[in-house]
TIDRENTOR-802472 format. One line per field, with one value per residue (C-alpha): residue number from 1; residue in one letter; z, y, x. Coordinates in Angstrom, 3 decimals, decimal comma. Example, Ala and Ser with C-alpha at 12.3 -4.5 7.8 and 13.67 -1.06 7.14 Angstrom:
2
resi <- 1:2
resn <- a:s
pz <- 7,800:7,140
py <- -4,500:-1,060
px <- 12,300:13,670
***
This chain:
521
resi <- 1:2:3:4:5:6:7:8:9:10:11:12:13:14:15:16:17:18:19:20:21:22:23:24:25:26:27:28:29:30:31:32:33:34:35:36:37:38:39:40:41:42:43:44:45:46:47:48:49:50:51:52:53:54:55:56:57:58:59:60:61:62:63:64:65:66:67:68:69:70:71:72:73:74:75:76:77:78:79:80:81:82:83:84:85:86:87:88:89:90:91:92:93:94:95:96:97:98:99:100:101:102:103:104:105:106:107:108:109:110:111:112:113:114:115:116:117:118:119:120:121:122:123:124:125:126:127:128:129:130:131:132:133:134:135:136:137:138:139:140:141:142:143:144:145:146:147:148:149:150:151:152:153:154:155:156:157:158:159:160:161:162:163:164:165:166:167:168:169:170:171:172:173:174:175:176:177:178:179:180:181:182:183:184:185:186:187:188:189:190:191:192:193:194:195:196:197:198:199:200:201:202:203:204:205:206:207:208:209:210:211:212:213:214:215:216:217:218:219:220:221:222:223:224:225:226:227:228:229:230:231:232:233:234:235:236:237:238:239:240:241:242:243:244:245:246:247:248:249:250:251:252:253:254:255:256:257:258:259:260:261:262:263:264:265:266:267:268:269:270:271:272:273:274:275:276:277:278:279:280:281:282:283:284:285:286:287:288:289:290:291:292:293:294:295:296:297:298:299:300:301:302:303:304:305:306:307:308:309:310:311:312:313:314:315:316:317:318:319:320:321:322:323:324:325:326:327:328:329:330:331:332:333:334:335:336:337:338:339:340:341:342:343:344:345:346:347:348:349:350:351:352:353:354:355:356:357:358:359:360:361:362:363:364:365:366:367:368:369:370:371:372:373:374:375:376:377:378:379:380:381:382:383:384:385:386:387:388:389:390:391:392:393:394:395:396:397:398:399:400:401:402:403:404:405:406:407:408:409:410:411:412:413:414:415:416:417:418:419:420:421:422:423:424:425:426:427:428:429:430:431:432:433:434:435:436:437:438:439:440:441:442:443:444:445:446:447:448:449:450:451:452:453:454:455:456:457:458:459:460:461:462:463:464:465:466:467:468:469:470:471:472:473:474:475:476:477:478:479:480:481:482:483:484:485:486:487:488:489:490:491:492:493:494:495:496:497:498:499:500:501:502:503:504:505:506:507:508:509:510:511:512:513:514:515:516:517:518:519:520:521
resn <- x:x:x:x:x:x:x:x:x:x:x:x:x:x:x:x:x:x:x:x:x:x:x:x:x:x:x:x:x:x:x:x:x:x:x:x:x:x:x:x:x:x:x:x:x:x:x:x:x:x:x:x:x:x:x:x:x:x:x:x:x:x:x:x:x:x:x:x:x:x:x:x:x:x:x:x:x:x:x:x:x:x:x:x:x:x:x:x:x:x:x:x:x:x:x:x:x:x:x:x:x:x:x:x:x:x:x:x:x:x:x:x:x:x:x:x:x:x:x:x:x:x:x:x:x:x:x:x:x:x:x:x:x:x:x:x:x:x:x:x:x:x:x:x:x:x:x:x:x:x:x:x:x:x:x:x:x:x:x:x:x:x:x:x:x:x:x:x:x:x:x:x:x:x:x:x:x:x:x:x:x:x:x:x:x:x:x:x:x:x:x:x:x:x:x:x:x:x:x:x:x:x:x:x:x:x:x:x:x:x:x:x:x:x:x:x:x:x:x:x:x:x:x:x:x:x:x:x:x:x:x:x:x:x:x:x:x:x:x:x:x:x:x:x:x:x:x:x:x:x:x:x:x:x:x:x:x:x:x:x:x:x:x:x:x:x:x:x:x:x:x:x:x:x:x:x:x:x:x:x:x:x:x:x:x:x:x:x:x:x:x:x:x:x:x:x:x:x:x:x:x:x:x:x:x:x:x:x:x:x:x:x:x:x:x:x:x:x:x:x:x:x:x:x:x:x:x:x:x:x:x:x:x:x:x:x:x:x:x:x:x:x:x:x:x:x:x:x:x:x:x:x:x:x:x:x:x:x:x:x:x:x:x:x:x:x:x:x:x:x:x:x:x:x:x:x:x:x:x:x:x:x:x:x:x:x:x:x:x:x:x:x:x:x:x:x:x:x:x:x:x:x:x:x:x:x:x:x:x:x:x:x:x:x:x:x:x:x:x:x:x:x:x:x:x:x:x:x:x:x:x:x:x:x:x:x:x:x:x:x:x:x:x:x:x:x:x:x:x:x:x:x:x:x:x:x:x:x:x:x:x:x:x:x:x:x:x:x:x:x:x:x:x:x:x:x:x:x:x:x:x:x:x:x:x:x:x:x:x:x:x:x:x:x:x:x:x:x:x:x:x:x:x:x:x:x:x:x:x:x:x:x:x:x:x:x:x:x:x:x:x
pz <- 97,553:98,878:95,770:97,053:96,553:95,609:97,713:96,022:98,308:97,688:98,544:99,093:100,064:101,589:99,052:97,428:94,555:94,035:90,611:87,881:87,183:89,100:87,450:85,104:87,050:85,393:87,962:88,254:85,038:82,494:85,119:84,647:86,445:85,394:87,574:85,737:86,138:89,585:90,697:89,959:86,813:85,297:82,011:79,486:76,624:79,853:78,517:82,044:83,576:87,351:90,693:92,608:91,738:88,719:88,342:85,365:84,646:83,016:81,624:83,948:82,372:83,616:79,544:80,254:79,312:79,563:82,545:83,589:85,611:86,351:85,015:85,761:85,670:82,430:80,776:82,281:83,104:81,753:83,608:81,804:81,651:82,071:79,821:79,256:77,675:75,534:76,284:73,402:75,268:72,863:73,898:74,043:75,841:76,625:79,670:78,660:81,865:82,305:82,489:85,490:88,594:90,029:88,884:92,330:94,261:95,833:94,873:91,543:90,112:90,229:87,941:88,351:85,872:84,245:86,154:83,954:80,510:79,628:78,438:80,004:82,634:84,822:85,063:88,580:89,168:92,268:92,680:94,270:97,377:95,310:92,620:92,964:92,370:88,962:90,036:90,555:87,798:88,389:87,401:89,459:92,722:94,708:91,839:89,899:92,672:91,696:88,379:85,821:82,554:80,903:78,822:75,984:75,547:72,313:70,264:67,966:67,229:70,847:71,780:73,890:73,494:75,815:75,475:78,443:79,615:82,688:84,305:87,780:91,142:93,304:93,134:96,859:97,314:97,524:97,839:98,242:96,852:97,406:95,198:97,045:95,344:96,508:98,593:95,467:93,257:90,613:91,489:93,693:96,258:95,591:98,623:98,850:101,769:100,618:101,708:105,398:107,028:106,228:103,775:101,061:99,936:96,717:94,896:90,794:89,649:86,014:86,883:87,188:89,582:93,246:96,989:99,420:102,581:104,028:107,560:109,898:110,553:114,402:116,114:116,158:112,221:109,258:106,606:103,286:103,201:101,462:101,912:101,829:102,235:103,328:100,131:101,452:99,289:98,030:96,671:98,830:101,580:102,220:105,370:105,388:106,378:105,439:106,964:105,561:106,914:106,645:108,716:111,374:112,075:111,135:109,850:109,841:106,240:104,927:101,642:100,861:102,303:102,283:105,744:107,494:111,414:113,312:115,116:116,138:115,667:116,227:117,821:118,040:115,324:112,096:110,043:106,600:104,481:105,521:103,875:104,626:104,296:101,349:104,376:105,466:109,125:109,746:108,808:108,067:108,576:108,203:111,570:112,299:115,614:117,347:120,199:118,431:115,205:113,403:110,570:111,830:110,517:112,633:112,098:113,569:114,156:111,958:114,287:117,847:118,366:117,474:118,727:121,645:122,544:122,303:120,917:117,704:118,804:121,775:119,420:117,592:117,122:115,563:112,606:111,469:113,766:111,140:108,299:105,275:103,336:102,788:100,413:100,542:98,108:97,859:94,907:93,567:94,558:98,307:98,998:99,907:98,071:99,578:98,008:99,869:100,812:100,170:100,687:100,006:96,587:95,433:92,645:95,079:96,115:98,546:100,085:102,874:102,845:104,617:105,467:106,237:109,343:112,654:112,083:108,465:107,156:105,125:101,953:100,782:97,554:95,770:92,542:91,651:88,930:86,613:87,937:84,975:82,347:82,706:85,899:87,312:90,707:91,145:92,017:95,143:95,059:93,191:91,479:93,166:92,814:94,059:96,853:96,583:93,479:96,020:98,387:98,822:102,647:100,831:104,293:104,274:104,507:103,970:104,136:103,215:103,815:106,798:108,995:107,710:104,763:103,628:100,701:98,742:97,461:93,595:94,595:94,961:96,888:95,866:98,866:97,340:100,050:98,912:97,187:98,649:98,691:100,422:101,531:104,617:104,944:108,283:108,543:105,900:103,522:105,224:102,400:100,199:99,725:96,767:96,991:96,423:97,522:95,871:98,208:97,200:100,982:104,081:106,345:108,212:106,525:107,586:105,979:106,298:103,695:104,129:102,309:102,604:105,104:107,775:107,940:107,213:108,301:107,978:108,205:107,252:108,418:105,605:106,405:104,053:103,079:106,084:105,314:102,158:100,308:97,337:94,243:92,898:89,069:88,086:84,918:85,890:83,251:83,096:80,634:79,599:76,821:73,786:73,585:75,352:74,803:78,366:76,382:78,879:76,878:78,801:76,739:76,876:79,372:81,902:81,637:83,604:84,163:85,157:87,218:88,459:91,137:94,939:96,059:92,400:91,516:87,919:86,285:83,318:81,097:78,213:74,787:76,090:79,173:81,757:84,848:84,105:87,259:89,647:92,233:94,173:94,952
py <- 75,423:78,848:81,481:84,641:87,858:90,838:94,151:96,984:99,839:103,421:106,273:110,055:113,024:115,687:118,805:119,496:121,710:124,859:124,416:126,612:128,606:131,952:131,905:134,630:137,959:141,540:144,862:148,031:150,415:147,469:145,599:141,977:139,224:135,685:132,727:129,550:129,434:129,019:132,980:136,041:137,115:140,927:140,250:142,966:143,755:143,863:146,428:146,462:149,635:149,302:151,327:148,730:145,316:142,868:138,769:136,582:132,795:130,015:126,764:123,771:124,511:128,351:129,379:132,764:132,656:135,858:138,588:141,953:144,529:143,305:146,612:150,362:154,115:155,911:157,015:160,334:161,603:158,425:155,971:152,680:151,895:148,012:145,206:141,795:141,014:137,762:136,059:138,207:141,207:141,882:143,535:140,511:142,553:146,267:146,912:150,689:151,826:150,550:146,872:144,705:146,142:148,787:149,268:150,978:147,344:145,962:142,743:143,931:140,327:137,066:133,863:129,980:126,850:126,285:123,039:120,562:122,705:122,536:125,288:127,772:129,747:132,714:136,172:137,556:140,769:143,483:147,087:149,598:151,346:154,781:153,478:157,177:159,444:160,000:160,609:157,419:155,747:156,210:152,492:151,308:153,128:150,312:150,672:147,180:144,625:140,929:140,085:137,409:137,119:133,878:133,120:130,360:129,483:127,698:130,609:133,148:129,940:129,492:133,250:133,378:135,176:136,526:134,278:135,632:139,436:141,460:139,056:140,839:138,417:140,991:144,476:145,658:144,835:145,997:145,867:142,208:138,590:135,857:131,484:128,693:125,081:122,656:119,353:117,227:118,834:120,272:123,209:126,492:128,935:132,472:134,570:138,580:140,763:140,954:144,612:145,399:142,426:139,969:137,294:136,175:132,625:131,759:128,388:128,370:124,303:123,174:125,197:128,457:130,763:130,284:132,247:129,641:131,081:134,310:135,054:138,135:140,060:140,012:143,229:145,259:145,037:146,435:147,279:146,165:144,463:142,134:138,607:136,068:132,203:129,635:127,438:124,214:121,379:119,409:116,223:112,720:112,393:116,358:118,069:119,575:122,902:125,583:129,022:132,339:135,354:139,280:142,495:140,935:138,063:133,862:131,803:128,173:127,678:123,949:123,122:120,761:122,517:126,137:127,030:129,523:129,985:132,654:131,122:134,213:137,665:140,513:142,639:146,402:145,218:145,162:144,488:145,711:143,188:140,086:136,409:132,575:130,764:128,489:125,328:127,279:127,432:130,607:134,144:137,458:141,101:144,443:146,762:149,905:150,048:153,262:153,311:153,308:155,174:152,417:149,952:146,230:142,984:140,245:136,447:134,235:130,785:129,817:126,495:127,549:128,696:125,499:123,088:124,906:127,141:130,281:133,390:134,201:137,724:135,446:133,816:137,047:137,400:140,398:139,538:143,083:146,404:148,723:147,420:149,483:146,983:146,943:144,738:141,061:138,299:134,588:133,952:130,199:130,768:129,952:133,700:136,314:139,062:143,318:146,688:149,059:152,253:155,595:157,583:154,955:154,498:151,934:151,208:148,561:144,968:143,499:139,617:137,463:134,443:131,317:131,655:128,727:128,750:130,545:132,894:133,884:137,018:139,916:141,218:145,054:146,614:142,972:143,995:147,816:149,187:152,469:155,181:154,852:157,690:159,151:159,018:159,655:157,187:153,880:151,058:149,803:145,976:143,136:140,841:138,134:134,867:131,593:130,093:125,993:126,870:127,944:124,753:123,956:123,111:124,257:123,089:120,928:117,321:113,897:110,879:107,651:106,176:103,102:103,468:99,152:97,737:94,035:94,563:90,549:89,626:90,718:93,778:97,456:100,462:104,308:106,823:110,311:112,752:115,936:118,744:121,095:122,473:119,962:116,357:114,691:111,031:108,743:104,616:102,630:105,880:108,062:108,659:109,679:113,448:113,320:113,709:110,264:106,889:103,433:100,741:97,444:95,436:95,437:97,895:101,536:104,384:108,220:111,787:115,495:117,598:121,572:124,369:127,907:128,018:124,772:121,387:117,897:114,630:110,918:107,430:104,047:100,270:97,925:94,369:91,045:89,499:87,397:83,749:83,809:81,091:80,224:79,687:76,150:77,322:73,377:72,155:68,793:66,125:65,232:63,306:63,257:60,665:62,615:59,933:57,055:54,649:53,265:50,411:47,380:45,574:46,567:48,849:52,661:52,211:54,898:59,259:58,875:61,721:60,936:62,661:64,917:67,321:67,448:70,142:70,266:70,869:68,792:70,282:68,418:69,819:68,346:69,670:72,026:73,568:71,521:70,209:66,649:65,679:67,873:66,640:68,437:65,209
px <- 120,431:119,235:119,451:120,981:117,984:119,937:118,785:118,716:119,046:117,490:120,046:119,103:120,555:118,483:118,264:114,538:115,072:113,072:111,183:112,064:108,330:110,019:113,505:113,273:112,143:110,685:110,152:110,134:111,780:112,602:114,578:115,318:116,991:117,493:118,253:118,758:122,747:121,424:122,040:120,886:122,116:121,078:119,580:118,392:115,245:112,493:109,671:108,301:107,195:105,669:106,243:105,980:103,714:104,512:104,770:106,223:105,892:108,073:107,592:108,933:112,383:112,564:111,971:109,623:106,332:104,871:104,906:102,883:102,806:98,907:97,813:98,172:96,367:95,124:97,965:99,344:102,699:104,517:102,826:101,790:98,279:98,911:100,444:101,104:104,445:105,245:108,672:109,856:108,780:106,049:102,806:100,614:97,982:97,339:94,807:95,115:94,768:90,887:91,765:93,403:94,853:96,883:101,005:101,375:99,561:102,609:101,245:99,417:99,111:100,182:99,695:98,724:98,425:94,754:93,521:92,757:93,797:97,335:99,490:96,762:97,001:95,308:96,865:95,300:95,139:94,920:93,631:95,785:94,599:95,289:93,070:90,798:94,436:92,822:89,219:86,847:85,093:81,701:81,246:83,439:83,907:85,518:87,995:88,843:89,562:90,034:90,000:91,794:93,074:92,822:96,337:96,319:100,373:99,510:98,400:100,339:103,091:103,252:103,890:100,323:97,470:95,031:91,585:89,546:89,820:89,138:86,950:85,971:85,891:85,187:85,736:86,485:89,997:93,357:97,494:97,624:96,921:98,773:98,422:98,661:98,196:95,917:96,436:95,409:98,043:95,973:93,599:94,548:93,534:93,390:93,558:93,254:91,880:88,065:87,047:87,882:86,702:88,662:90,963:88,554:89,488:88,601:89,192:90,666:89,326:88,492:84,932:86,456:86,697:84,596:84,470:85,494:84,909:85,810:87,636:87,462:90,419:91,409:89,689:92,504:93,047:91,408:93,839:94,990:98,317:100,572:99,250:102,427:102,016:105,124:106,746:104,633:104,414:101,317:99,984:100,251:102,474:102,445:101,316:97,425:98,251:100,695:101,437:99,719:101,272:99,487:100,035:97,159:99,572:100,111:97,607:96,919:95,857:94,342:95,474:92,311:89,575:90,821:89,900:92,107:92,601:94,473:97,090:99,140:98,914:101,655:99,484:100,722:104,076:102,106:104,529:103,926:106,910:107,909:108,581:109,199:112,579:112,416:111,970:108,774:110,997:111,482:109,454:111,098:109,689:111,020:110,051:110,153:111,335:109,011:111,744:115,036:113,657:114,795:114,003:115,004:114,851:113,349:113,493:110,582:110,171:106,979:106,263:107,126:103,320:101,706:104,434:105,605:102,540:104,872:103,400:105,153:106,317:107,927:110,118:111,704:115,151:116,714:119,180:119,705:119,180:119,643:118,053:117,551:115,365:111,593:109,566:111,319:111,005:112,007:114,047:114,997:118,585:117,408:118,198:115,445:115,816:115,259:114,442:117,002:115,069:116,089:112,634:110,853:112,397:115,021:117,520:119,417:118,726:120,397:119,772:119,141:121,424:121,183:117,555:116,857:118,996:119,012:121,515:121,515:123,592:122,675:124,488:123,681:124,425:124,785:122,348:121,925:119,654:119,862:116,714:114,287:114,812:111,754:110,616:114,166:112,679:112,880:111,020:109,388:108,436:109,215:107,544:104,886:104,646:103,258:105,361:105,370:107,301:110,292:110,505:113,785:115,696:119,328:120,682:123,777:122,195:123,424:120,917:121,934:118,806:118,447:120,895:122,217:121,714:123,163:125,183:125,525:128,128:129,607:127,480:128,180:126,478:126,601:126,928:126,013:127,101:124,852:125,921:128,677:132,009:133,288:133,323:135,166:134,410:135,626:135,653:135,968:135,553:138,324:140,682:137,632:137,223:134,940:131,220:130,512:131,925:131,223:130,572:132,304:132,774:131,075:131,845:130,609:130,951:129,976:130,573:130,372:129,284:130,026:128,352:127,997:124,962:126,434:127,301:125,268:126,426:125,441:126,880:125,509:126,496:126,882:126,839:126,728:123,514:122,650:123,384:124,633:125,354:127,920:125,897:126,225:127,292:127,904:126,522:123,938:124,366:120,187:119,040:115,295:113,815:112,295:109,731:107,711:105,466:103,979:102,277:103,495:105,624:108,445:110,498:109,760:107,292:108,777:109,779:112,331:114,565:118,541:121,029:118,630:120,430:119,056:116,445:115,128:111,623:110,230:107,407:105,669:102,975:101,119:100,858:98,062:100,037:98,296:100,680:100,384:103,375:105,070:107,254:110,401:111,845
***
């Protein structure tokens, strides 16, 4: 008889979560936001102090580790002179204002995994273009630059402690640096504009800290900006190359050998804050429009130049023509996140929803923060962090896998729609409304999923296992001696098996497991 095979059949739906290393934010005057009830949620105890640059990090469950404001000026006039925070906002480290970056870098530091040494990690930080306000260090009169902090997370009962300090990279550099992970899943990429000539890469492995490569600016460019790179992922079955955006325009960058190319530039635009939709589609930049007097926010599509040949300014689309938001930020939500300006100070976010899709909206006024007590300003940036950890398409998807699959019989298929807020399902489904749908019969069967930023839809044919058979289930009466004795005197002489059923294969083996008879008929 022919034994039905029982397929088991693989079912997806088409949402890649952001991980959870960015959920818990600190900026500006002790201003804290936490995101692990999956939105932005004001929390409170932040000792953070920073005009405009600062990072954090949390475990793989968004628990915070540790954050900074990647360091800061010699204590005058209320300003902090740098710190490292524990997740209990304890000092863990104080830079006193000689140590790390710049608190008014708009990217002052940012932080990556120790390859190959778990619960470690680097602290990187950045120099701020003002770094000679307070007179220049006659040591140091490129001012700080790179440099990296080296955190153990198993120290002080698993509150951290600093184990290398202030280790200088290179010391002509300011404003911005930007992580990217590697192609193999494990190391990273360190990238920062490396004097005026260009975007020093540098690589982070289990031997430290190395220059890569560096690559010129296009002519037209020579300044120090924020350096932003698209939410690609790595490891196998992920593309070689991810985006890398800066004020002199887009960037192929190649996640295993670190080379960049220049694949667009904005020419005479410059624009000085933008970011990537968490499906590394689409780029965003604030503008100041020179005609209108304006400050606009433009949407880009990221793969029009390389697919299309388009330029990227080609490709622009205007979302908002009076937009009053400057630095933005990816958060894990799937939302990018804006300062709101008001003289070039903020106490306001507001966000960009939907950014993943062509015509996203913006919300203003949706966070707001007290001015800090001291100061009586508020904050400029927020804080930086590596972008793979965002990765997420947050589009309305359904994908049931192959579009047939043979479903045998006594067997059942689950159809999970995708996550939204609500289902429709049509065929053999259509008086479903739930989010998923067991499979019991043959039969087609298609949904729609609808969220808040579109529509997804899918359907699947579901057929019976191709010549399926009844299985035979009767009990064979065979009877087999428990003893022989082939001797020639005519009794016992023969094994002999009875009533064997058809199609039935007889193994024997002796007493050491060798086949002493086979036969299948």
């Amino acid at each position: 008889m022919n034994i039905p095979i029982l397929l088991i059949c693989l079912l997806f739906f088409g949402a890649s979560f952001a991980q959870k290393e960015a959920n818990v934010w600190h900026f500006g005057a002790g201003h804290s936001l936490d995101f692990n009830g999956g939105y932005a949620l004001q929390a409170s105890g932040s000792q953070m102090f920073t005009f405009e640059g600062s990072t954090s990090y949390c475990d793989e469950n968004g628990n915070l580790l540790f954050y900074s404001n990647g360091g800061g000026r010699l204590p005058i006039s209320g300003q902090d002179g740098g710190k490292i925070w524990n997740k209990n906002n304890q000092v863990m480290y104080d830079m006193q204002g000689t140590e790390g970056g710049g608190w008014s870098a708009a990217q002052s530091s940012v932080v990556v995994p120790a390859p190959s040494e778990p619960n470690v990690y680097y602290l990187f930080t950045m120099e701020e273009l003002e770094f000679d306000v307070d007179g220049v260090v006659p040591s140091e009169p490129n001012g700080k630059g790179l440099r990296y902090f080296k955190i153990d997370m198993t120290l002080n009962g698993g509150l951290g402690d600093v184990v290398e300090a202030d280790v200088q990279v290179y010391d002509y550099s300011y404003e911005g640096i930007c992580a990217i992970r590697h192609a193999n899943g494990t190391d990273y990429w360190i990238l920062i504009n490396q004097d005026t000539s260009g975007i020093g890469v540098y690589s982070v492995n289990q031997n430290g800290v190395q220059l890569a490569g560096v690559y010129p600016y296009p002519a037209f460019y020579s300044g120090f900006g924020i350096i932003k790179s698209s939410p690609t992922q790595s490891g196998v079955g992920a593309p070689c190359c991810n985006k890398v955006m800066t004020s002199a325009g887009l960037y192929d960058f190649n996640l295993s050998t670190g080379v960049l190319t220049l694949e667009s530039d904005l020419g005479a635009t410059w624009p000085n804050y933008f970011e990537f939709s968490p499906n590394e589609s689409y780029l965003y930049a604030s503008i100041f429009d020179q005609i209108l007097s304006v400050n606009q926010l433009v949407q880009y599509n990221v793969f029009a130049p390389s697919q299309t040949g388009q330029t990227l300014e080609s490709t622009a689309q205007v979302i908002e023509s009076n937009f009053n938001g400057l630095y933005l930020q990816l958060a894990s939500d799937g939302k990018i996140y804006f300062t709101e300006q008001s003289f070039g100070f903020t106490t306001v976010l507001g966000t960009i929803n939907c950014p993943n899709t062509s015509v996203p909206t913006v919300s203003s006024g949706v966070l707001s923060f007290p001015n800090d007590p001291n100061t009586s300003i508020g904050f400029f940036s927020l804080p930086n962090f590596p972008s793979w950890i965002f990765y997420n398409n947050y589009e309305a998807q359904i994908q049931f896998g192959p579009d047939t699959v043979y479903l045998c019989q006594g067997d059942t298929l689950l159809l999970n729609a995708g996550e939204g807020t609500s289902w429709s399902w049509g065929g053999d489904a259509s008086t479903n409304t739930s989010q998923f749908y067991t499979v019991t019969s043959p039969g087609i069967f298609s949904a729609t999923v609808t969220s808040t930023c579109g529509l997804g839809s899918d359907q699947i044919v579901v057929l019976p296992c191709a010549n399926e058979e009844p299985t035979d289930s009767s009990v064979a009466n065979v009877v087999i001696p428990n003893v022989f004795t082939p001797n020639s005197d005519g009794i016992n002489d023969l094994f002999e098996i009875e009533n064997v059923p058809e199609n039935t294969e007889v193994i024997i083996l002796n007493r050491w497991g060798n086949v002493v008879f086979s036969s299948s008929n």
